[in-house]
C-alpha positions as CSV (number, residue, x, y, z in Angstrom):
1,X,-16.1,49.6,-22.1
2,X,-15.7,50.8,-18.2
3,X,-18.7,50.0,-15.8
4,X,-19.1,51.9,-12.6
5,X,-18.9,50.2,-9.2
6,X,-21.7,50.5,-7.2
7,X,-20.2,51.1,-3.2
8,X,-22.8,50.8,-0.8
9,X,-23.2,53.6,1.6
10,X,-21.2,53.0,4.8
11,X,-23.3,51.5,8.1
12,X,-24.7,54.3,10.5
13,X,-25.0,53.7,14.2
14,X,-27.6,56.6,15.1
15,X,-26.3,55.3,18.7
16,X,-22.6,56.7,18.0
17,X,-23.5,59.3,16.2
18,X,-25.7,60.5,19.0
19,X,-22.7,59.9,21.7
20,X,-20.4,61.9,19.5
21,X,-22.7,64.7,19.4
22,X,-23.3,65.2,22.5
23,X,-19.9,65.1,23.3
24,X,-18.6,67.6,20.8
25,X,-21.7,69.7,22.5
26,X,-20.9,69.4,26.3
27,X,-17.4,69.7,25.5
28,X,-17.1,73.2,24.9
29,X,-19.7,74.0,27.2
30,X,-17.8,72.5,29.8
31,X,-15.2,74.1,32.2
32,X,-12.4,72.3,34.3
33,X,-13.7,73.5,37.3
34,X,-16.3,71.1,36.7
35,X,-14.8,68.6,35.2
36,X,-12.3,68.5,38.0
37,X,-15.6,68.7,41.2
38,X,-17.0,66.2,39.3
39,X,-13.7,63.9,38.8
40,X,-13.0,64.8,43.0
41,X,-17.3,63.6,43.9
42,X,-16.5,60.4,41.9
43,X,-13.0,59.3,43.8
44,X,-14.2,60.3,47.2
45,X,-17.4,58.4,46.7
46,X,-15.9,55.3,45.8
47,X,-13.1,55.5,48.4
48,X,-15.8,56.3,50.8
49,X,-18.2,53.1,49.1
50,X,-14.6,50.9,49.7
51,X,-13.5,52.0,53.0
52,X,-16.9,50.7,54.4
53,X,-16.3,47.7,52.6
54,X,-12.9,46.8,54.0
55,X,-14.0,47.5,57.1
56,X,-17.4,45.4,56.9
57,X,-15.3,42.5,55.6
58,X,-12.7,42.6,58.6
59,X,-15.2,43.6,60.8
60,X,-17.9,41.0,60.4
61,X,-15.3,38.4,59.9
62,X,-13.8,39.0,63.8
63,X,-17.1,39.4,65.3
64,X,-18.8,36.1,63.6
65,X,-15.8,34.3,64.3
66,X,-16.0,34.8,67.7
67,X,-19.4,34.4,67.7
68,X,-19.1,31.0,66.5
69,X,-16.8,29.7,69.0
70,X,-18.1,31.1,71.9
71,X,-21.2,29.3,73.6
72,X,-21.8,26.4,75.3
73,X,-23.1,24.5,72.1
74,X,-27.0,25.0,72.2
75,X,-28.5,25.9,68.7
76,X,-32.1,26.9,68.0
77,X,-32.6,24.4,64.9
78,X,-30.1,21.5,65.3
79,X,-28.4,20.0,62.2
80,X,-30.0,17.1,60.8
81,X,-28.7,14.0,61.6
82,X,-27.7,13.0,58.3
83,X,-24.7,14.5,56.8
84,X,-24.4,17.2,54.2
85,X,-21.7,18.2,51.5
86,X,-19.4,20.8,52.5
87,X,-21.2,24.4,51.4
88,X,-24.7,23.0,50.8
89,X,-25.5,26.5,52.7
90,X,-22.9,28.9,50.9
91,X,-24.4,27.0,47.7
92,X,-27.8,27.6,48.0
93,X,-27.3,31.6,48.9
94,X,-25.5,32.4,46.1
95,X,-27.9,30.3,43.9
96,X,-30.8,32.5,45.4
97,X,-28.5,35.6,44.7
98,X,-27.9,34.4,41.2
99,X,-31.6,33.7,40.0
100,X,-32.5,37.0,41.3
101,X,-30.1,38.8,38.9
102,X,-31.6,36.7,36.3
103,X,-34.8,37.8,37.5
104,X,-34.1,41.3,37.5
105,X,-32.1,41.4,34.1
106,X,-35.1,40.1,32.6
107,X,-37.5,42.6,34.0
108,X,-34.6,45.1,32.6
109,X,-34.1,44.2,29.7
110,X,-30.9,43.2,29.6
111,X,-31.0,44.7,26.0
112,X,-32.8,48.1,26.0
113,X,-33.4,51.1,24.6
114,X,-35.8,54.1,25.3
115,X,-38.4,55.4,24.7
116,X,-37.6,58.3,21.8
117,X,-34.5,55.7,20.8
118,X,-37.2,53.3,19.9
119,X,-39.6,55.0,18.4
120,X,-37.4,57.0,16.2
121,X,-33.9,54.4,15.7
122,X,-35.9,50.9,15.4
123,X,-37.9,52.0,12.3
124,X,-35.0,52.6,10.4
125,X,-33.6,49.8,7.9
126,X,-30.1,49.5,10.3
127,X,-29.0,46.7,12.0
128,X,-30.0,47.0,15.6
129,X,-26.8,44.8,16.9
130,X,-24.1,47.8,17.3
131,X,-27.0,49.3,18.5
132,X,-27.5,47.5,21.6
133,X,-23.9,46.1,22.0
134,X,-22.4,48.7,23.3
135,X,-25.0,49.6,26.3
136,X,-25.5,45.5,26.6
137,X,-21.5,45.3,27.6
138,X,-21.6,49.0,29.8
139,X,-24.0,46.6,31.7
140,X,-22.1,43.4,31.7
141,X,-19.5,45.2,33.1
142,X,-21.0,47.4,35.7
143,X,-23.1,43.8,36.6
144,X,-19.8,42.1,37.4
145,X,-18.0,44.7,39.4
146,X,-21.0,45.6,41.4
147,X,-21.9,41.8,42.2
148,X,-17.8,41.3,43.0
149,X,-17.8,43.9,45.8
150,X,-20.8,43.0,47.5
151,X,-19.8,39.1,47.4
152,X,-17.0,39.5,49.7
153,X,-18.5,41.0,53.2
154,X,-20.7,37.7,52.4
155,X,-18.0,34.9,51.4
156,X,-15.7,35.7,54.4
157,X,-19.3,35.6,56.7
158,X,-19.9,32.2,54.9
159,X,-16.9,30.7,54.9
160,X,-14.4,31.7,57.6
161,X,-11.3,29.3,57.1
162,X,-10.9,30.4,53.3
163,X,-7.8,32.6,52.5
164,X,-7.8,36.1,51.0
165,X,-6.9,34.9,48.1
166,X,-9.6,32.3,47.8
167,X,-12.2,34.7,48.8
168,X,-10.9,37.4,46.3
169,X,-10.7,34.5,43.3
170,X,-14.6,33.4,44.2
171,X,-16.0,36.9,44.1
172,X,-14.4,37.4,40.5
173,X,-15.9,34.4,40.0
174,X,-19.8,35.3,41.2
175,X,-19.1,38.3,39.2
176,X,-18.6,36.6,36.1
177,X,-22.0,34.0,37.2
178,X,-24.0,37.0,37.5
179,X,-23.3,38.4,34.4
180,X,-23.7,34.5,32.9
181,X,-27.3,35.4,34.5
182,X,-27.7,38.4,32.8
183,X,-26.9,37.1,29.6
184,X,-29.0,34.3,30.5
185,X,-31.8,36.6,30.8
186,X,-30.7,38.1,27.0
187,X,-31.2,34.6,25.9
188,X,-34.8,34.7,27.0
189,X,-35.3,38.0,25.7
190,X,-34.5,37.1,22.0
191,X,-38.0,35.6,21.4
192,X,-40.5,36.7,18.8
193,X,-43.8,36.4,20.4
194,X,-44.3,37.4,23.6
195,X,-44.4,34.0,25.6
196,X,-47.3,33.3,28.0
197,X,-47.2,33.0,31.8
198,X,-46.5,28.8,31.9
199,X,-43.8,29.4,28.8
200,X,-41.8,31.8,30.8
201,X,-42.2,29.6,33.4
202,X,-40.7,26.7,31.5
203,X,-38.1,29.4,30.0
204,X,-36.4,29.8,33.5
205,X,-35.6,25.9,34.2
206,X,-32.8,25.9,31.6
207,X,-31.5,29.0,33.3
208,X,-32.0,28.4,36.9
209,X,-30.1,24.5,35.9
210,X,-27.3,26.1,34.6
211,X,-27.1,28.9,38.0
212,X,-27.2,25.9,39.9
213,X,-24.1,25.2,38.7
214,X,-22.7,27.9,38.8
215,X,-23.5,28.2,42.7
216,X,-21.2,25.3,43.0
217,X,-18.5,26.1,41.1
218,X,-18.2,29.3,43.4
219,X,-18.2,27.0,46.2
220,X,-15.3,25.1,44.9
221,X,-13.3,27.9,43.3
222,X,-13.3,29.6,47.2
223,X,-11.4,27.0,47.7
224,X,-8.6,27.7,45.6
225,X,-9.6,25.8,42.4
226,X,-8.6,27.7,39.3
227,X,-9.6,25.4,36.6
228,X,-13.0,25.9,38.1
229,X,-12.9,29.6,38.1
230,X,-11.6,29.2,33.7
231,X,-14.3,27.0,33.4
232,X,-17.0,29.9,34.7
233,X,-15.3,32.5,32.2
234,X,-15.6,29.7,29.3
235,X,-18.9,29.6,30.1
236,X,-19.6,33.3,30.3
237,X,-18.0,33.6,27.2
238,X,-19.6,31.0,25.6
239,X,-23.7,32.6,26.7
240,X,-22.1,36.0,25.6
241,X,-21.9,35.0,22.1
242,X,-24.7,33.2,21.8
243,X,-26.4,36.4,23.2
244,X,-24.9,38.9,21.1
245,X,-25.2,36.9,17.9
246,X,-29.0,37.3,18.7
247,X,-29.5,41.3,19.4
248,X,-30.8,41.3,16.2
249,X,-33.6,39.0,16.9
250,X,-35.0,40.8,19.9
251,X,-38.4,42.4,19.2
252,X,-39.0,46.9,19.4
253,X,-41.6,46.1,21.5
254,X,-39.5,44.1,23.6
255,X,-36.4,47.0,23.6
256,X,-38.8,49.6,24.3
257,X,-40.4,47.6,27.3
258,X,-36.8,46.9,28.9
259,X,-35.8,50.6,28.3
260,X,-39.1,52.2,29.8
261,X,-38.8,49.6,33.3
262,X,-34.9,50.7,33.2
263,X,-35.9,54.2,33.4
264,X,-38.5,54.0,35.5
265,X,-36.6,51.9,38.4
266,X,-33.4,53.9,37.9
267,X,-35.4,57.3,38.7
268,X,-37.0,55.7,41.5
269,X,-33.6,54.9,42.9
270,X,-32.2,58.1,42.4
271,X,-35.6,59.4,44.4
272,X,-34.9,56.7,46.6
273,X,-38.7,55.9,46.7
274,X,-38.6,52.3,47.6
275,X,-42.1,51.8,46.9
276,X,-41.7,52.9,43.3
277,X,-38.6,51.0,42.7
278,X,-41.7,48.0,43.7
279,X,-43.8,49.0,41.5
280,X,-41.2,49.3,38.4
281,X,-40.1,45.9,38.9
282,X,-43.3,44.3,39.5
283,X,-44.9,42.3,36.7
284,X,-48.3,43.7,35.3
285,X,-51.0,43.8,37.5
286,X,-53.1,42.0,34.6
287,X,-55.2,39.7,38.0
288,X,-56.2,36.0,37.7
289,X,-59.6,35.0,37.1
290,X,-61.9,33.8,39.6
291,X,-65.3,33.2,39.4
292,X,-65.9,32.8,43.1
293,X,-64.1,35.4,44.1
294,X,-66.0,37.7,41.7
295,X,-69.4,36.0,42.4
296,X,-68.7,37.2,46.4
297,X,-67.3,40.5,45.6
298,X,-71.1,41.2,43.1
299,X,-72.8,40.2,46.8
300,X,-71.7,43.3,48.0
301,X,-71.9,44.5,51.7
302,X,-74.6,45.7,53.9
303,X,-72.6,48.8,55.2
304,X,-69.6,51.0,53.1
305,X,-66.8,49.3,55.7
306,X,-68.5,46.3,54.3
307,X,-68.2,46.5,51.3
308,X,-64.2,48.3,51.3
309,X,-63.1,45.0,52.8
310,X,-65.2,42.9,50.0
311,X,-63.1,45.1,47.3
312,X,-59.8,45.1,49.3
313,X,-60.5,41.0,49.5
314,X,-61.1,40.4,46.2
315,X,-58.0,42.7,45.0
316,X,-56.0,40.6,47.3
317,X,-57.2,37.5,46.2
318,X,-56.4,37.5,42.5
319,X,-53.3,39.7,42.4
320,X,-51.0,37.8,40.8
321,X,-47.5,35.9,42.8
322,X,-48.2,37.2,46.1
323,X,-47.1,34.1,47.6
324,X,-44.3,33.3,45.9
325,X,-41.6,35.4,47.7
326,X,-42.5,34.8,51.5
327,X,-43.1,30.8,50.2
328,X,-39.2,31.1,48.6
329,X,-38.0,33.4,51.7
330,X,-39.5,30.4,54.4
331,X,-38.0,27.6,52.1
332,X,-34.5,29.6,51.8
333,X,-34.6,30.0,55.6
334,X,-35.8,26.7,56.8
335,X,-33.1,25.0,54.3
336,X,-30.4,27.5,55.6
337,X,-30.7,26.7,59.2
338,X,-30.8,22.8,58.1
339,X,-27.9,22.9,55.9
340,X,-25.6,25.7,58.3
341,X,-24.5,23.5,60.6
342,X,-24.5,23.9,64.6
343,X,-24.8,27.9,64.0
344,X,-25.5,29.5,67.5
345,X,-28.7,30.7,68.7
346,X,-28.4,34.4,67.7
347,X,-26.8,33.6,64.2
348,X,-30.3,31.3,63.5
349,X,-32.1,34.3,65.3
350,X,-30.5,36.7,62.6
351,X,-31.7,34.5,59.7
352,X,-35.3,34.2,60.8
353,X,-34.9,38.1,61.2
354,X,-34.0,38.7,57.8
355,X,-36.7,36.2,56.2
356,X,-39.6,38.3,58.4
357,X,-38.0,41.7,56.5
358,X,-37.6,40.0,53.6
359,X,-40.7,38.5,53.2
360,X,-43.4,41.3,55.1
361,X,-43.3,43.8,51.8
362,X,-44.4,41.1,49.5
363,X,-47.9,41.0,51.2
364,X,-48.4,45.1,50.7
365,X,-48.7,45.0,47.2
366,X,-52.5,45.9,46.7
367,X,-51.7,48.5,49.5
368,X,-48.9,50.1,47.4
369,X,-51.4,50.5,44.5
370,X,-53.7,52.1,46.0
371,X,-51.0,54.5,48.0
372,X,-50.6,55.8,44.5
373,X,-53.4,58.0,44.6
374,X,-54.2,58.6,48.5
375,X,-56.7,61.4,47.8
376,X,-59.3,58.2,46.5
377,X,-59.4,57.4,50.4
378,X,-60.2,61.0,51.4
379,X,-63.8,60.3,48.8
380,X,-64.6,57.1,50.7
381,X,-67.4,57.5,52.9
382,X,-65.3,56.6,55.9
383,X,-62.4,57.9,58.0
384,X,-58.8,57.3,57.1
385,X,-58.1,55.5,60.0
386,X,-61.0,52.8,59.0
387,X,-59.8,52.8,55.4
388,X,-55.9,51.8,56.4
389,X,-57.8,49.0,59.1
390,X,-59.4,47.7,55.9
391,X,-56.1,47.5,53.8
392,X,-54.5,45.6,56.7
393,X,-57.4,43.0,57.1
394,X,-55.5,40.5,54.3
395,X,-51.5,41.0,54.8
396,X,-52.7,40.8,58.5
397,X,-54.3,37.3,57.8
398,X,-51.6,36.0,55.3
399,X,-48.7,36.9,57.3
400,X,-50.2,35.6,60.3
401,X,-50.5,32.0,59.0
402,X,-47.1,32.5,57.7
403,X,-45.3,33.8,60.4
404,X,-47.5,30.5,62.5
405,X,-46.4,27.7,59.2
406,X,-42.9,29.1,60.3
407,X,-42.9,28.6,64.1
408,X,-44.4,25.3,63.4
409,X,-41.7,24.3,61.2
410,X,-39.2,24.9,63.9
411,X,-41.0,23.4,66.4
412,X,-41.1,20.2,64.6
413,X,-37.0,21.0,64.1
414,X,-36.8,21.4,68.0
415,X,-36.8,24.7,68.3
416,X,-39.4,25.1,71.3
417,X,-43.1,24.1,72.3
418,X,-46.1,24.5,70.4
419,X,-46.9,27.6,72.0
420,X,-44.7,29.2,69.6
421,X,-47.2,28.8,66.4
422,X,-49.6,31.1,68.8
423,X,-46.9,33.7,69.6
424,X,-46.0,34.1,65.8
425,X,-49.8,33.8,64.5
426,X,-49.9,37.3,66.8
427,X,-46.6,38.7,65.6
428,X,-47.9,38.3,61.9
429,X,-50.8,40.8,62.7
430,X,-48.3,42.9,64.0
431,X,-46.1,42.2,60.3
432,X,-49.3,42.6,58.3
433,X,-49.5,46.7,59.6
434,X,-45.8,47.0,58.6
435,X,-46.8,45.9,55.4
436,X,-49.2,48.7,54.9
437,X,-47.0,51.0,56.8
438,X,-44.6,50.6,54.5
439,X,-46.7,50.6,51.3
440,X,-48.0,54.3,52.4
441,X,-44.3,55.8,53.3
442,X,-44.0,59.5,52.7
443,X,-42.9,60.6,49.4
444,X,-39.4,62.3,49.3
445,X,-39.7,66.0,49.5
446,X,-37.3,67.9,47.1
447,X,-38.4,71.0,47.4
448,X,-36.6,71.2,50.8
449,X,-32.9,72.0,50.2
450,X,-31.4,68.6,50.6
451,X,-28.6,67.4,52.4
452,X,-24.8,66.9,50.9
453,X,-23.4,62.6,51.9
454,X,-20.2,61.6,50.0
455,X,-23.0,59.8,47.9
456,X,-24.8,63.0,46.5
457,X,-27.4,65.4,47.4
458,X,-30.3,62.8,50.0
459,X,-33.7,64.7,50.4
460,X,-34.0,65.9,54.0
461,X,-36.3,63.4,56.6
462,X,-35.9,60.7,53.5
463,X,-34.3,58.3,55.7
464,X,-37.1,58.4,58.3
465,X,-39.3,57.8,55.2
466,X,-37.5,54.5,54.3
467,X,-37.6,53.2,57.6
468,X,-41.3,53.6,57.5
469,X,-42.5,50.0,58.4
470,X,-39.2,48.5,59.1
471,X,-39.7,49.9,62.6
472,X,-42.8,48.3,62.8
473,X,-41.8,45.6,61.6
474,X,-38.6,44.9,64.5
475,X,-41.0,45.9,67.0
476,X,-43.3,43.1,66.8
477,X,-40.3,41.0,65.9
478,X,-38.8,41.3,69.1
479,X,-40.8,39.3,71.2
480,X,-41.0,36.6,68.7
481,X,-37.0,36.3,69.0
482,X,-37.3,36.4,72.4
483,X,-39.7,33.2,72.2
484,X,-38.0,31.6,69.9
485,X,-34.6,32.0,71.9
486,X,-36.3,30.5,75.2
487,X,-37.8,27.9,74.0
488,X,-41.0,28.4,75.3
489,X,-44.0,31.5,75.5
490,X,-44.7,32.6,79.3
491,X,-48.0,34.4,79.9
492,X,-46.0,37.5,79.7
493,X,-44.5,37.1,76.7
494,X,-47.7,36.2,75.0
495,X,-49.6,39.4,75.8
496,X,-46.3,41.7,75.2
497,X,-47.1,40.4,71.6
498,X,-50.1,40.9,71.5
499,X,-49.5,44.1,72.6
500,X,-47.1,45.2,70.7
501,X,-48.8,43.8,67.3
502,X,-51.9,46.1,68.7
503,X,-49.5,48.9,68.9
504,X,-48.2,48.3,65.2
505,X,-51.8,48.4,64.4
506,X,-53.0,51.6,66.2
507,X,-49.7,53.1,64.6
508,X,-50.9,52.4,60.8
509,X,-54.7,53.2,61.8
510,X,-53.8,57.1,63.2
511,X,-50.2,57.8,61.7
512,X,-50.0,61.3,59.5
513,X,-50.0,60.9,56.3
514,X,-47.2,63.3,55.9
């Protein structure tokens, strides 16, 4: 008696499947002409996106290096008296570089699908892992050569006495940390029930531990250590199979939410709408409970300005981690100009400029959701101009005591008299207008024919647009430099702040709208 064997039907990856047909479709639909423009757009973009590179590299590296010799030996911030380890600064940046690609890769994903994917692939009895392997390693890989290039303008600024060879070796390496933080961030992703606010918190100390090493072993490897720079593959090895023995655990509702924030911020970048690229990667803007705050927004407000400033208060109030960038970008800064050594005065200049630009957007957030619908203003019983003077009432205040918590941490470092805390409480008035300036930047026109760059078609006036509240924000920055590099605030100086701030304001208050 013969029985039959049963063979089970072979796997089907829907994702493959789809790939293959649309390849066998766009093939013959395809000519060489094409094919070939397209091939010829792709090399002369990425010779173009290296040439600037090289020339960034060798040209920052002369100009700091001269910069660093030449003076007579005055810094703004002088080194702390106790000695550091060598690369305490280098060390912290690239941890700060790290946890923000874990940050980001979890906001991503990193495992993701989309939308019609999701709804249509993840209801189906198949095995989700060569689902998601295949896009999960496009991304490793795209993570590590991306975060490679853009470590090396910033390990030859870093570290100037490091050869080539070590510099070339430790960007490999930060490549393959970042994508240890991305797989990091898979880790976290592979959870069942959505975890609340504290257990995410609690979720990112393993992480952030394991970065911290990381940092350091880049440190190390830049100098020429290659058992380090084995150990950080292990390592990323290691989290990678951890991560993709659990695709399979990773919740739909979790794929579809990494594939619909993926879209959404990789359309704003192609739109180049920085505001939306905000918005994407922002967290939900579910609020946080407050009693008082609510019992003193139900008061209400004797006249409609009044009352606008109550709402724009109370929105301010309990929206969710405003503080935490400009608290991490002061920290970062403060620790950097401790830990840098005896940098000269306009290389600690250049640092407090980049925390300001760093940390001024953070404080527009209520003002970006509201820009979404600008037409609401137009039904407020009150002119525009008074409606953007309420929006700029809060990020004015906030980033005034910042900006004066900063000038009074230099002063205690040395940096100048106290006069400085009043010259920077009026530059953050001046910072708080960017804000909103910048949260209310024109929306890229496309239906003007748009201008050919070696990287694609750029909407015409966009980059006016994206400098919207940058230039704000340099223009009251300049006399707080100028402060800040004397020592001390004349008379003058004070009211060209206060002036200038003024002017940032009157800018926001009557600017077009287009």
């Amino acid at each position: 008696m013969t029985t039959d064997t049963v063979q089970a039907p072979p796997p089907f990856d829907p994702v493959r499947y789809a790939r293959q047909a649309s390849r066998a479709f766009s093939r013959g639909r395809t000519r060489f002409r094409d094919a070939f423009v397209d091939v010829y757009t792709a090399v002369l973009a990425l010779g173009t996106i290296g040439a600037l590179a090289v020339g960034l590299v060798l040209a920052l590296r002369e100009q700091v290096a001269q910069a660093w010799n030449v003076g007579s030996g005055r810094t703004l911030v002088a080194p702390p008296s106790f000695s550091l380890p060598d690369g305490a600064a280098a060390a912290v940046l690239v941890f700060a570089a790290l946890a923000a690609v874990m940050v980001i890769a979890r906001k991503l994903g990193p495992a993701a699908v989309s939308g019609p994917e999701g709804y249509w692939w993840l209801s189906l009895p198949l095995e989700r892992r060569p689902m998601l392997a295949g896009r999960l390693v496009r991304r490793l890989l795209l993570v590590w050569a991306g975060t490679a290039v853009l470590y090396l303008p910033f390990g030859f600024v870093m570290d100037l006495e490091t050869s080539v060879r070590g510099q070339v070796l430790a960007a490999a390496t930060f490549g393959v940390a970042a994508v240890s933080a991305v797989l990091l961030a898979g880790l976290q992703q592979a959870r069942r029930d959505p975890p609340s606010a504290a257990e995410r918190r609690r979720g990112l100390a393993p992480g952030l531990l394991v970065l911290a090493l990381l940092s350091l072993v880049i440190v190390r490897v830049a100098a020429g250590s290659w058992a380090l720079a084995a150990g950080g593959v292990g390592l990323a090895i290691a989290l990678g199979l951890l991560a993709f023995s659990r695709l399979d655990r990773i919740p739909g509702r979790e794929l579809i939410r990494g594939g619909a924030v993926s879209g959404h911020t990789g359309a704003a970048v192609y739109l180049m709408d920085l505001n939306e690229v905000g918005r994407a990667l922002s967290a939900e803007p579910d609020g946080v409970a407050s009693r008082r705050v609510a019992g003193w927004y139900a008061r209400g407000g004797r006249t409609p300005f009044g009352a606008l400033l109550r709402a724009d208060t109370a929105a301010f109030l309990r929206t969710r981690g405003l503080w935490i960038r400009p608290v991490l970008v002061l920290a970062l800064c403060v620790f950097l100009l401790l830990t840098g050594g005896a940098q000269p005065p306009l290389v600690q200049l250049g640092m407090i400029a980049v925390a300001v630009v760093a940390a001024v957007p953070a404080l527009g957030a209520v003002a970006r959701r509201t820009a979404i619908m600008p037409g609401l203003d137009l039904l407020l019983p009150l002119p525009v101009s008074v409606v953007r003077l309420s929006r700029m009432a809060l990020p004015a205040a906030a980033l005034a005591l910042w900006a004066a918590v900063l000038c009074a941490v230099l002063v205690l470092l040395g940096a100048g008299d106290p006069s400085l805390i009043a010259l920077g409480a009026l530059a953050g008035v001046g910072f708080g207008a960017s804000a909103v300036r910048g949260a209310y930047r024109v929306q890229p026109d496309w239906s003007i024919p748009p201008k050919d760059t070696p990287f694609g078609p750029v909407p015409s006036a966009q980059a006016g647009s994206m400098i919207r509240g940058f230039d704000t924000t340099l223009l009251a920055l300049v006399p707080l430099l100028l402060g800040l590099f004397l020592g001390h605030v004349p008379g003058v100086l004070l009211l060209a702040q206060a002036g200038f701030s003024a002017v940032c304001v009157l800018v926001v208050m009557y600017s077009s709208p287009t």
